[in-house]
C-alpha positions as CSV (number, residue, x, y, z in Angstrom):
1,X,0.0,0.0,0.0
2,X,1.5,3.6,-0.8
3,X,0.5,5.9,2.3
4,X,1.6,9.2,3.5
5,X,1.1,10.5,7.0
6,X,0.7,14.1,8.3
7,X,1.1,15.5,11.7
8,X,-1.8,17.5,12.9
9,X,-2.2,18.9,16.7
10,X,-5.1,17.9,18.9
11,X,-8.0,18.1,18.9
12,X,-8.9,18.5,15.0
13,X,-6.7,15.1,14.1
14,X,-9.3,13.4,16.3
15,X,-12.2,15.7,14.5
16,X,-11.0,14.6,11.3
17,X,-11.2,10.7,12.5
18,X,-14.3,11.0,14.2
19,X,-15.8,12.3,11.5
20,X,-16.0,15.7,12.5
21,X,-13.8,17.4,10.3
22,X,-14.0,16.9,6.7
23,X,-11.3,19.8,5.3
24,X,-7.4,20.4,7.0
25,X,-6.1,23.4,6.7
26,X,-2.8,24.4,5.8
27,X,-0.8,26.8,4.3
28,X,0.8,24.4,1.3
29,X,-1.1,22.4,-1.7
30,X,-0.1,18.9,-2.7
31,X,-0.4,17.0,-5.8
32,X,-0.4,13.8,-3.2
33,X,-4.2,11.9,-2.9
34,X,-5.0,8.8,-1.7
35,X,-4.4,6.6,1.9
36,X,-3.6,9.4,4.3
37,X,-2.1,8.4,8.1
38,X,-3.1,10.9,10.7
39,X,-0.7,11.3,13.5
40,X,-1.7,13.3,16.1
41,X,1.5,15.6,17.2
42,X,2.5,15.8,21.5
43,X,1.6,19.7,21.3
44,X,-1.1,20.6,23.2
45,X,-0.5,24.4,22.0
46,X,-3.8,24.2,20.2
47,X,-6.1,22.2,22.5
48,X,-9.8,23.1,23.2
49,X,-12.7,22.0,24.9
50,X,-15.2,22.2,21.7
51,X,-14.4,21.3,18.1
52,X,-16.2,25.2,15.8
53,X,-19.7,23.5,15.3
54,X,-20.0,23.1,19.3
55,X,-18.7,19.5,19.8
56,X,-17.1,19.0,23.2
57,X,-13.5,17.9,23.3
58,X,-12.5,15.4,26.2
59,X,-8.9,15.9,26.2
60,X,-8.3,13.1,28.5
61,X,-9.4,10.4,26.0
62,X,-6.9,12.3,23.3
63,X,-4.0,10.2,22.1
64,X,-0.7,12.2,21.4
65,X,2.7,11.0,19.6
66,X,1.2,8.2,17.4
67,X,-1.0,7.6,14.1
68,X,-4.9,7.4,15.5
69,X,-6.4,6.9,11.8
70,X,-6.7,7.2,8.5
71,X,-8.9,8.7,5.8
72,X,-8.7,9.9,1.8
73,X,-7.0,12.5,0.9
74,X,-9.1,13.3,-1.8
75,X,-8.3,16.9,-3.5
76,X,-6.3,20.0,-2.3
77,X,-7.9,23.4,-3.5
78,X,-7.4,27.0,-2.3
79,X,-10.4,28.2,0.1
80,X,-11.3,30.5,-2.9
81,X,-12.5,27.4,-4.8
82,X,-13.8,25.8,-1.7
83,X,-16.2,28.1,-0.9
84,X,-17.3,26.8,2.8
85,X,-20.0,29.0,3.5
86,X,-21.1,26.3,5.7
87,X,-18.0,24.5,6.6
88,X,-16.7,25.6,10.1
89,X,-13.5,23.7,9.6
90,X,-12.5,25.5,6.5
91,X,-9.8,28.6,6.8
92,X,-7.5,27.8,4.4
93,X,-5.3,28.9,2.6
94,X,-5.4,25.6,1.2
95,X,-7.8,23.1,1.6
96,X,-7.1,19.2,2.1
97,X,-11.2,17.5,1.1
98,X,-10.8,13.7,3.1
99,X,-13.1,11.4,3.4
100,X,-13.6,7.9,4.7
101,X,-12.1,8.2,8.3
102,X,-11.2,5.1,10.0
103,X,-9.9,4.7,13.3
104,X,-6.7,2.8,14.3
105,X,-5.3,1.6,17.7
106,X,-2.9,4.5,18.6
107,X,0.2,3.3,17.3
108,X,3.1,5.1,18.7
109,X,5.6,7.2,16.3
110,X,7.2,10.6,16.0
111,X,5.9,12.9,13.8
112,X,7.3,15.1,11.1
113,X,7.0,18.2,9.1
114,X,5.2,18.0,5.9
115,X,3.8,15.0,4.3
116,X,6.2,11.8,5.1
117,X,5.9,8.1,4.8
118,X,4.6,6.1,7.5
119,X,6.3,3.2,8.9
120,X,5.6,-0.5,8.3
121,X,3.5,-0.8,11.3
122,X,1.0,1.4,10.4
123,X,1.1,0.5,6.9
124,X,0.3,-2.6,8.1
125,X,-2.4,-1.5,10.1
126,X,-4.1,0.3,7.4
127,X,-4.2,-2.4,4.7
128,X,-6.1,-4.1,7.5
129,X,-8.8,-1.8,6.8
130,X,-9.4,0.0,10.4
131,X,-12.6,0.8,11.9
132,X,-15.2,3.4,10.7
């Protein structure tokens, strides 16, 4: 399976495998799409107790340092094209579209700048298929 991971603070990586979140944010496009590892970074700089559309956060069921999930990375288009109206996630400038999160056991591993390739383990992990 060819994967790529990215390393996204808490709470929105858990949003985005919960379901929650459909669009990331970030400042850089990518031509990358397909199988996309989210690994939730140790920072708790950008922690809070309810997700923009009033969702409460329980920190203390958060994982931090490892991959929780996986989803599709689907398309990357500026926030100009997006047009969220309706979309409390989206801020841009660029907009990651996922879909089809599915939850993994938290599987411990550093995380990284950028997109970067996951290791065996939770390649492994995701060819198994997860849980919705």
């Amino acid at each position: 399976m060819r994967a790529k991971c990215l390393t996204i603070h808490q709470p929105w990586a858990w949003a985005i495998i919960a379901g929650h979140q459909r669009v990331e944010n970030r400042t850089w496009s990518t031509h990358y799409r397909g199988p996309l590892a989210i690994h939730a970074g140790v920072s708790r700089e950008w922690m809070a107790d309810e997700l923009p559309n009033g969702i409460p956060v329980v920190a203390s069921t958060l994982a931090f340092g490892a991959v929780i999930g996986f989803c599709d990375l689907v398309d990357c288009v500026p926030i100009r094209v997006y047009r969220p109206q309706d979309d409390p996630f989206a801020s841009g400038p660029f907009c990651w579209m996922l879909e089809n999160p599915r939850k993994l056991r938290p599987i411990r591993v550093r995380g990284q700048r950028w997109l970067w390739t996951p290791p065996e383990e939770v390649i492994r992990e995701m060819s198994q298929g997860g849980r919705p």
